[in-house]
C-alpha positions in Angstrom: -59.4 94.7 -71.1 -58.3 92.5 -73.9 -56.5 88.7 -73.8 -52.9 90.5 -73.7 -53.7 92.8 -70.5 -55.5 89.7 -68.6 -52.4 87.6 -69.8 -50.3 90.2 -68.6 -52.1 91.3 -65.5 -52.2 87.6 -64.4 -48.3 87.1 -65.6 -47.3 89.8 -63.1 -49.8 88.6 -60.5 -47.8 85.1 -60.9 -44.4 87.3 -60.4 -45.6 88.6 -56.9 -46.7 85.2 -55.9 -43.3 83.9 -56.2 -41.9 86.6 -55.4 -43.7 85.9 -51.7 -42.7 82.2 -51.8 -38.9 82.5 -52.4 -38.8 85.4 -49.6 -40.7 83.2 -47.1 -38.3 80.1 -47.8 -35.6 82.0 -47.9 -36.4 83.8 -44.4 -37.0 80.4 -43.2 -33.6 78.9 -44.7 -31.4 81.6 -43.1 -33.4 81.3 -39.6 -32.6 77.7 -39.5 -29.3 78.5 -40.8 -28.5 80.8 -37.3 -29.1 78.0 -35.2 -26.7 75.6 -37.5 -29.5 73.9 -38.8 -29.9 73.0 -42.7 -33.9 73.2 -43.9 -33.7 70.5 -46.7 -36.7 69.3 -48.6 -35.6 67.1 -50.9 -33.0 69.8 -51.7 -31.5 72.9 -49.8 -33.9 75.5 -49.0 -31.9 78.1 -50.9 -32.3 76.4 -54.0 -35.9 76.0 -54.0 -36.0 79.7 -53.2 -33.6 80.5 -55.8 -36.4 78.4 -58.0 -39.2 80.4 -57.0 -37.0 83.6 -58.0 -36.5 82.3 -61.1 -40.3 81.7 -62.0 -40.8 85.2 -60.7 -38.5 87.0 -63.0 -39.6 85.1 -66.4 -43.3 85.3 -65.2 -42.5 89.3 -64.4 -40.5 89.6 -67.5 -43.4 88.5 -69.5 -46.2 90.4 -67.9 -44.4 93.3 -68.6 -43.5 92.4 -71.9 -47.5 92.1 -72.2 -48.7 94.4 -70.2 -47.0 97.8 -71.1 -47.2 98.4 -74.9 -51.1 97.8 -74.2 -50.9 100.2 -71.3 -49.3 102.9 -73.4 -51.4 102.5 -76.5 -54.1 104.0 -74.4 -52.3 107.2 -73.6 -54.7 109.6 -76.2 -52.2 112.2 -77.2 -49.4 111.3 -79.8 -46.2 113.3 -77.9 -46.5 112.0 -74.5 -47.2 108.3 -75.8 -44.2 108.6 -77.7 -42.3 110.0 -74.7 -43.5 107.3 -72.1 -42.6 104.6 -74.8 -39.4 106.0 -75.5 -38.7 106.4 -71.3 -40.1 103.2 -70.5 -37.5 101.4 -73.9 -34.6 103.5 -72.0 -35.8 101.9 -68.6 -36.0 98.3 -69.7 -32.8 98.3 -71.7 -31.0 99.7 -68.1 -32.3 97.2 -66.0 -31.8 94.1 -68.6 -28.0 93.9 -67.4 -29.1 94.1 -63.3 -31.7 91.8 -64.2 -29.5 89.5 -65.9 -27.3 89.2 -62.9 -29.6 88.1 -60.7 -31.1 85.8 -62.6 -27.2 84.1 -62.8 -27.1 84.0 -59.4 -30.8 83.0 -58.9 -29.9 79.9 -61.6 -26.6 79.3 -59.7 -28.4 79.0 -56.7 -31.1 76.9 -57.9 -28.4 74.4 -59.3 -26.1 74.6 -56.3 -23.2 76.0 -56.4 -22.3 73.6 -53.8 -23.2 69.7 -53.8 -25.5 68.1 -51.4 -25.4 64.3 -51.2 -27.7 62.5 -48.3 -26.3 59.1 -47.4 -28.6 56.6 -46.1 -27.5 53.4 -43.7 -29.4 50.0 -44.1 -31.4 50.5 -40.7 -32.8 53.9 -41.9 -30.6 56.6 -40.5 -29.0 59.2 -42.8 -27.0 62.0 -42.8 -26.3 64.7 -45.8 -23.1 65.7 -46.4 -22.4 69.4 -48.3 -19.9 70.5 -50.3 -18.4 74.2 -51.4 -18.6 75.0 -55.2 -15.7 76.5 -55.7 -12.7 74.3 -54.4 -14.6 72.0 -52.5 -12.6 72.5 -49.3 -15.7 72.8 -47.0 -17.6 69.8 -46.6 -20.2 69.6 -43.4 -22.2 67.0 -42.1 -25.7 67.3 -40.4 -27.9 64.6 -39.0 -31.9 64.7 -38.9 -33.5 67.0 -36.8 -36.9 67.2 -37.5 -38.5 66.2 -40.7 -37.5 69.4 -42.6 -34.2 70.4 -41.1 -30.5 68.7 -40.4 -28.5 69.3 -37.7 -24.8 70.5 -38.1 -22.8 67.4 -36.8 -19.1 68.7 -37.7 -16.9 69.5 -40.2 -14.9 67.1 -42.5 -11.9 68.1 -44.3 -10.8 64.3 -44.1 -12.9 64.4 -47.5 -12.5 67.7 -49.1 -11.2 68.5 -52.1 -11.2 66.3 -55.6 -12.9 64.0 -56.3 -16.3 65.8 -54.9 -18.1 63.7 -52.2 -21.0 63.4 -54.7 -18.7 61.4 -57.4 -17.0 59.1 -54.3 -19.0 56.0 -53.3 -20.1 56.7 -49.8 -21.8 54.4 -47.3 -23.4 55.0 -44.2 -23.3 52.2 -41.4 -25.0 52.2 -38.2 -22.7 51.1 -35.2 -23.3 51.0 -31.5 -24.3 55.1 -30.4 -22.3 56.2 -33.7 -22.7 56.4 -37.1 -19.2 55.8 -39.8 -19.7 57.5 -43.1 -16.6 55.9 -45.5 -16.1 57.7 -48.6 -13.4 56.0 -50.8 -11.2 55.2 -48.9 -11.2 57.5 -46.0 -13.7 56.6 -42.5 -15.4 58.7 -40.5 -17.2 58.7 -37.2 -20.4 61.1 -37.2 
């Protein structure tokens, strides 16, 4: 084996790797999900398996890229390496548009296509509030759970709409057994 197969080999090894990851997080984000809870690290669980998917289709891409003219150079007769070339050119120019779409969505979903804003109080407690990409209509609220998943409070169309909840200024204070999260100029009780 030369540099390019090991490259390539190891490029496609990468692929499956990630591959594993993002279908693992994203198995665990939709199980949390069914009992209305939102598995956040930092960010939403679905963008950091929309990440992973993203690594494994430009590691993938690249192995390939790597790995098959060096695979086909070894085929010893001059007819069927021109044929597997030619089949496998036909093959990668049909999947480059499928390919292409899912890496829009993976990048879409690694971005958000929603927004997801966590607002802390003074004494600690916190609460993150999402937001639909689209209109903005749907806004939730969850409260901590465990350390890697929120809880689905309610809903709050009180604050849908424009401005997003990420660009209003949004405090969290702590009152007696409630929390009141005031966006602008609109109050609510968590």
């Amino acid at each position: 084996m030369n540099r390019r197969e090991i490259w390539g080999a190891a490029s496609l090894a990468v692929a499956a790797l990630a591959g594993c990851a993002n279908r693992a997080i994203d198995e665990a984000y939709w199980a949390a999900a069914r009992e209305d809870l939102l598995l956040y690290i930092g960010i939403p669980g679905d963008s950091i398996a929309a990440w992973f998917l993203i690594g494994g289709l430009l590691s993938g891409a690249v192995g390939l890229f790597l790995l098959l003219p060096a695979l086909i150079s070894r085929v010893p007769r001059k007819l069927p390496r021109r044929m597997i070339g030619w089949t496998t050119a036909v093959a990668a120019a049909a999947a480059v548009p499928y390919v292409g779409i899912v890496f829009v969505l993976a990048y879409l979903g690694a971005f958000g296509i929603g927004d997801t804003v966590k607002v802390v109080a003074t004494d600690g407690q916190s609460v993150l509030v999402t937001q639909d990409g689209f209109d903005g209509d749907s806004v939730d609220i969850y409260s901590p759970h465990d350390e890697l998943h929120y809880k689905w409070v309610r809903s709050a169309p009180e604050i849908s709409g424009w401005p997003r909840v990420k660009d209003r200024d949004c405090h969290l204070e702590s009152l007696d057994k409630e929390l009141l999260l005031t966006c602008g100029a609109t109050a609510l009780v968590v």
